[in-house]
C-alpha positions as CSV (number, residue, x, y, z in Angstrom):
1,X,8.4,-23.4,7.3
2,X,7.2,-22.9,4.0
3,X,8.3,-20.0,3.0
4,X,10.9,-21.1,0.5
5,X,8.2,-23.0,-2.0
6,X,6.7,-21.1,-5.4
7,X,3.5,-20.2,-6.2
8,X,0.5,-19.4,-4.6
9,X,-1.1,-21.3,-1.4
10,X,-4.3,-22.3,-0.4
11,X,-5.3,-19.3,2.4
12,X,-6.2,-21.0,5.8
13,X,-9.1,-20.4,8.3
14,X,-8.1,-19.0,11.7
15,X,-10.3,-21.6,13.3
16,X,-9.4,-20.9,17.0
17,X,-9.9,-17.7,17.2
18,X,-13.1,-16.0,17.0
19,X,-14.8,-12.8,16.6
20,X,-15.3,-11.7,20.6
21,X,-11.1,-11.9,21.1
22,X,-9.4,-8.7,22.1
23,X,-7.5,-6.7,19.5
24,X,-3.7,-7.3,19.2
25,X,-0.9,-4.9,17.2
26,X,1.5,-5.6,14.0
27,X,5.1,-4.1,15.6
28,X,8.9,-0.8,15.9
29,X,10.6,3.8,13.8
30,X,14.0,5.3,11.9
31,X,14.7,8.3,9.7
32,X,18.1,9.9,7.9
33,X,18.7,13.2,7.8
34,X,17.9,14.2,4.0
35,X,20.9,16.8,2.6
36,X,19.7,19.5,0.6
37,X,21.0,20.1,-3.2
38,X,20.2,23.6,-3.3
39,X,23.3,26.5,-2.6
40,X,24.5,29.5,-3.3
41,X,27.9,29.7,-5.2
42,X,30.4,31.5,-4.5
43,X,32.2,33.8,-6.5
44,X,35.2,36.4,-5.5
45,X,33.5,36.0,-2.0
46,X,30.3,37.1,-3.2
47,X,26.7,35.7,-2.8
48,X,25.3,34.7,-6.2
49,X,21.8,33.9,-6.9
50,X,21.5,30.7,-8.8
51,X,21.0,30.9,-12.8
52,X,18.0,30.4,-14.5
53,X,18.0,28.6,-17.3
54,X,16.4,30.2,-20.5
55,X,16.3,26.6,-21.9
56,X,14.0,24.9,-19.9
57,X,11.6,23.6,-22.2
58,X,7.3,23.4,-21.5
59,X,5.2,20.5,-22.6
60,X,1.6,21.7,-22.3
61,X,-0.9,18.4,-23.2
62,X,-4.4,18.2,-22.1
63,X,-5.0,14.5,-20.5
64,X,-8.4,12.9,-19.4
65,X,-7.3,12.7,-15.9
66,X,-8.7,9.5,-15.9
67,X,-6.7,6.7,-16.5
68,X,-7.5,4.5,-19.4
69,X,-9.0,1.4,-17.6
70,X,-9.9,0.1,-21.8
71,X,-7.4,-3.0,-21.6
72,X,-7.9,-6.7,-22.1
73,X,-7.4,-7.2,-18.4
74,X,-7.6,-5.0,-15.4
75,X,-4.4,-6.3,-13.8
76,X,-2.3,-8.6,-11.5
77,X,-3.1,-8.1,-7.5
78,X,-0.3,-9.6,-5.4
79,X,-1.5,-10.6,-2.0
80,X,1.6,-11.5,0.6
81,X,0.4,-12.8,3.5
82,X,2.5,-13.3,6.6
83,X,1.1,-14.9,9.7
84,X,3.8,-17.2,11.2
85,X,7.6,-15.6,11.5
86,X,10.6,-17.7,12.9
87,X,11.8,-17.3,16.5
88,X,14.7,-14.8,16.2
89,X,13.0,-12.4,14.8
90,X,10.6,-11.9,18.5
91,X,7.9,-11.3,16.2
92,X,4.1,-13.1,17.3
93,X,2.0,-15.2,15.0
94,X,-0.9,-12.5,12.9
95,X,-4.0,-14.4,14.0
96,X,-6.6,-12.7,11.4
97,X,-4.4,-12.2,8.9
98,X,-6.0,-15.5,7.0
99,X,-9.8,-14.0,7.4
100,X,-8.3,-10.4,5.8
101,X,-6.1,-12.7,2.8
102,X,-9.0,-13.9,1.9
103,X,-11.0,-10.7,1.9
104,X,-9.2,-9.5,-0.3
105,X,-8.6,-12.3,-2.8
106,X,-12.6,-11.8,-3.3
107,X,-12.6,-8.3,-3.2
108,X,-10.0,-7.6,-5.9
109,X,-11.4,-10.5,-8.0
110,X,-15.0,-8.8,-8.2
111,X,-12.7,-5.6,-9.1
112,X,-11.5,-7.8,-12.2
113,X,-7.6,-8.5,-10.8
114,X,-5.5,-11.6,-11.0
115,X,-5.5,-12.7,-7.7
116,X,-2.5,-14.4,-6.4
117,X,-2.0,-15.2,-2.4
118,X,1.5,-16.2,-1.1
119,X,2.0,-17.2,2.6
120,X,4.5,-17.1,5.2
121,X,7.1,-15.6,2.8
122,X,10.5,-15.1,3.8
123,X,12.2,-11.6,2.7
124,X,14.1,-13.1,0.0
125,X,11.2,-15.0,-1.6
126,X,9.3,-11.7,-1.3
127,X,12.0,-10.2,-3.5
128,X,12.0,-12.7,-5.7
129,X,8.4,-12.6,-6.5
130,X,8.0,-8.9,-6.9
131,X,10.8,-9.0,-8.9
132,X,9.3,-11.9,-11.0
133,X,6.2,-9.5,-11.5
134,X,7.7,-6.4,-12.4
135,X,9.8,-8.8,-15.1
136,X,6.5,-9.6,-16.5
137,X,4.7,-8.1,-19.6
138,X,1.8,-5.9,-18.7
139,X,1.1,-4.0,-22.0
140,X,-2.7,-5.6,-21.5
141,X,-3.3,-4.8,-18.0
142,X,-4.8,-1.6,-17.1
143,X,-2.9,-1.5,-13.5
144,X,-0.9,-3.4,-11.2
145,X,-1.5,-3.9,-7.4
146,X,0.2,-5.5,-4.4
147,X,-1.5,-6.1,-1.1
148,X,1.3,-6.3,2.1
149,X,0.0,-8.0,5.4
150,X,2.6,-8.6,7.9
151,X,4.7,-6.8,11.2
152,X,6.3,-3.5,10.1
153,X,8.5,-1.0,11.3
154,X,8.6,2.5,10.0
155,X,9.9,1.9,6.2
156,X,10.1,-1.5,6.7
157,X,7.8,-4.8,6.4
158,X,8.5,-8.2,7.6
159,X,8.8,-11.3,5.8
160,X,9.2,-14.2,7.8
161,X,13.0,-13.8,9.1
162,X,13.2,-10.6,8.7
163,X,12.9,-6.8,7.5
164,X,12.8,-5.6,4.1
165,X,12.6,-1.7,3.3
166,X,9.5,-1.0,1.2
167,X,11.0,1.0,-1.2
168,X,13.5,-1.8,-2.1
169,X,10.2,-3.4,-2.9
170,X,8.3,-0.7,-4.8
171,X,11.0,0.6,-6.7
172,X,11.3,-2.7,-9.2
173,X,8.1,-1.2,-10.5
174,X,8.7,2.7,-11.1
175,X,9.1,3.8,-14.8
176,X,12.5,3.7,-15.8
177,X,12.6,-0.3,-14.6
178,X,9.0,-1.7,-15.3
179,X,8.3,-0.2,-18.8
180,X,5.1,-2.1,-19.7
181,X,3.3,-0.1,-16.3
182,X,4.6,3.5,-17.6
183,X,1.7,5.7,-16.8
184,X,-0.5,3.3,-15.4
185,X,-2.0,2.9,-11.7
186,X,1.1,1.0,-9.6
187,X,-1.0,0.4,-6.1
188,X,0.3,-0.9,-3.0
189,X,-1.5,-1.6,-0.2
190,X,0.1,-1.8,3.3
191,X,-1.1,-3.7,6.8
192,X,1.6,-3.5,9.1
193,X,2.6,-1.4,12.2
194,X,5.2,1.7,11.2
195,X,5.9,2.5,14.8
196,X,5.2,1.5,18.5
197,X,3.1,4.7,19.4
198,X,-0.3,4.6,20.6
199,X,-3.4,6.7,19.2
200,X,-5.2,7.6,22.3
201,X,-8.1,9.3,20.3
202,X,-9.8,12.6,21.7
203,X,-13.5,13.4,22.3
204,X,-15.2,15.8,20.1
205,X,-18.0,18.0,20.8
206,X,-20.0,16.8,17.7
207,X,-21.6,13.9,15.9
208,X,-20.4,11.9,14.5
209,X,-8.0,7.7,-19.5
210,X,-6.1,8.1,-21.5
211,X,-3.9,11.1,-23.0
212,X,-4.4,11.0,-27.0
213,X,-1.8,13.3,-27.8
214,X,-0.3,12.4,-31.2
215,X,3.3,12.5,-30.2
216,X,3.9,10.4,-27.3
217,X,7.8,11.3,-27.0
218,X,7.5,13.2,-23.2
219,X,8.9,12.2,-20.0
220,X,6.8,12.1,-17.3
221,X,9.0,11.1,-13.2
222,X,10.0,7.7,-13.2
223,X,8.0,7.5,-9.3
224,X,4.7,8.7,-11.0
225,X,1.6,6.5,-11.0
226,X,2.3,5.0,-7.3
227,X,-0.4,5.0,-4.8
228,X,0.6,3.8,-0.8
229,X,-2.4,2.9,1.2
230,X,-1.3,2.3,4.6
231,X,-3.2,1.2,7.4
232,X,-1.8,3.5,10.1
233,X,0.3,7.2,10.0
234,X,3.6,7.1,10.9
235,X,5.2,6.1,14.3
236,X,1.7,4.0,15.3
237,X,0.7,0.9,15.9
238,X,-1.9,-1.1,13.3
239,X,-4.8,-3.0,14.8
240,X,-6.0,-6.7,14.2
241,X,-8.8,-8.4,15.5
242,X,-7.8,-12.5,15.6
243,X,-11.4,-13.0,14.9
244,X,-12.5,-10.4,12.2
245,X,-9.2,-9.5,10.9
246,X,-7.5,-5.6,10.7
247,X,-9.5,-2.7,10.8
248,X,-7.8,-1.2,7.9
249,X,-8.5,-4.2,5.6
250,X,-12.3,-4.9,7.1
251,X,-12.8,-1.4,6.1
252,X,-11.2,-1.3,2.8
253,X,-12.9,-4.5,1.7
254,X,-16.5,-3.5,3.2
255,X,-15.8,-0.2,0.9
256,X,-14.4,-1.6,-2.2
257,X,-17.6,-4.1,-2.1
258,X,-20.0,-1.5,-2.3
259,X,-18.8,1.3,-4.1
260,X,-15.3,-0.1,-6.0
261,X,-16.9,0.3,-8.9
262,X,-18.8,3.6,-8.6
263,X,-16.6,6.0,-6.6
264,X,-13.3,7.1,-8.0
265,X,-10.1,5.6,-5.7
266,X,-9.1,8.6,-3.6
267,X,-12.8,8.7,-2.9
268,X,-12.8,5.0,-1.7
269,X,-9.9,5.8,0.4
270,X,-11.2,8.6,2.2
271,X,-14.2,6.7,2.8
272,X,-12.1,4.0,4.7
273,X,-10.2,6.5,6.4
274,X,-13.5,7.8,8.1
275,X,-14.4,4.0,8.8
276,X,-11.2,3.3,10.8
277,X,-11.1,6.7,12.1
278,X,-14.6,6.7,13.5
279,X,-16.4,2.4,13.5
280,X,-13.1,1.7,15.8
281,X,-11.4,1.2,19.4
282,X,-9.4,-1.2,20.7
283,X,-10.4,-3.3,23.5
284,X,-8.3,-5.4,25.6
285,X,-7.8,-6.7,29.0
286,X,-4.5,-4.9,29.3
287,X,-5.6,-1.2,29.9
288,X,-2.5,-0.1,28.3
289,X,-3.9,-1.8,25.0
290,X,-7.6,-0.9,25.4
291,X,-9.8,2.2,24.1
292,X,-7.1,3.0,21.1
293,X,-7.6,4.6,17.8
294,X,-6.2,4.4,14.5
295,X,-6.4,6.3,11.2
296,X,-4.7,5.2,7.8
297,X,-2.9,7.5,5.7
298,X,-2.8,7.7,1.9
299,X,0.2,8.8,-0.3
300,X,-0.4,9.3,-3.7
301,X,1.4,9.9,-6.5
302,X,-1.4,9.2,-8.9
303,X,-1.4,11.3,-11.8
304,X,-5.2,11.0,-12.7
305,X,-8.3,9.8,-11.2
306,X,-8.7,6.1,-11.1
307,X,-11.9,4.2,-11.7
308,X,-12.0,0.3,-11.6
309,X,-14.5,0.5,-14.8
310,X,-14.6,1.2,-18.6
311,X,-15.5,3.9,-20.1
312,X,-17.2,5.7,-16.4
């Protein structure tokens, strides 16, 4: 096992596999109960309605809505690529996971990014590094993006022993802990099952910048600027060919490569949400695993519309 050495590693061919091979799954979901801060008080046994406060102050500014891409560099793009996992953890070897690591290492270079691939990381080195990189200084970077491909659970991703939540992950980067990415892009991109449920498709009866205020003394929410680009709602299984790699990631780099630098992101996104929705169906010998769908699902907290050029 490697998993416990620094730095990035050389991304390996799947070599025995090729492109004719059934599709095969990233696998398990949970949820708490979420407790609400909002109630009435009480007073003499009397229903109050709650105050309103006459000192809540208004900022009004009038941004770009584009974010300013005008930096030295365009940004650091973590790629974590798990495709072997040790034997307690039940969890089957990712074969395609190499062809889609290296996908992407191209297709974020073209974009400008830092590209660095790690492989077969356990969940402690994955802290470690993400921690490493929110630690850094990225006054000259425009964004920051980070590129998951591994098993998954709902909430959860695997490294190679074991489970880490995602937001124990993401949360090293919001404002209030990663100050030199304050109001810029903070992109995560997510391969990985959330769930064991199957999409069984159905037939349809048709065809197919930068603010320039003078004063910049304003808050904005620490969990602003995040984008989650998963490859599969919650609940569901993701789909990964051993041959040409995950539908999610064929489609986002066939997208990116042709219009990354044209179309703003959420239009990208869309765009490779029609791909999966619509180019793919699983086929397999088990009939339980064969003539499946999938769709990815976007969460965005972007503040502004994000282009991967200067001055669009």
């Amino acid at each position: 096992m490697e998993g416990n050495q620094s730095g990035p590693e050389p991304i390996q061919k799947d070599e025995d596999y090729d492109e004719d091979q059934g599709d095969t799954v990233d696998a398990r979901p949970d949820r708490s109960s979420r407790l609400s801060i909002f109630a009435k008080k009480k007073k003499n046994g009397q229903d109050e309605q709650p105050e309103t406060s006459l000192s809540t102050q208004y900022r009004l500014v009038s941004p770009t809505f584009k974010y300013n891409m005008d930096y030295k560099n365009v940004g650091k793009c973590i790629i974590i690529n798990n495709k072997n996992f040790e034997n307690h953890t039940g969890m089957g070897i990712r074969s395609g996971t190499d062809k889609d690591a290296g996908e992407l290492a191209v297709c974020f270079k073209r974009l400008g990014f830092e590209v660095v691939v790690h492989n077969d990381r356990r969940c402690d080195d994955i802290l470690k590094l993400l921690q490493q990189a929110a630690d850094e200084n990225h006054s000259d970077a425009a964004c920051f993006a980070c590129i998951f491909l591994s098993h998954g659970e709902e909430g959860r991703i695997y490294g190679t022993d074991g489970t880490l939540q995602i937001k124990e992950l993401t949360i090293l980067f919001r404002g209030d802990k990663c100050k030199t990415l304050i109001g810029k892009p903070k992109l995560f991109f997510i391969q990985a099952c959330r769930g064991s449920e199957f999409d069984d498709g159905i037939q349809t009866d048709s065809g197919l910048a930068d603010d320039t205020d003078a004063n910049p003394r304003y808050k904005i929410p620490v969990e602003a600027d995040f984008l989650f680009a998963y490859s599969t709602v919650p609940g569901y299984y993701s789909w990964r060919n051993p041959g040409r790699g995950s539908w999610f990631v064929q489609s986002l780099c066939s997208t990116l490569n042709e219009f990354g630098k044209q179309l703003e992101l959420m239009q990208i996104l869309t765009r490779v949400n029609y791909m999966v929705a619509i180019n793919f169906e699983s086929q397999s010998d088990d009939p339980r695993y064969s003539e499946k769908k999938q769709i990815p699902c976007v969460v965005s907290m972007l503040t502004k519309e994000l282009y991967f050029t200067k001055h669009i």
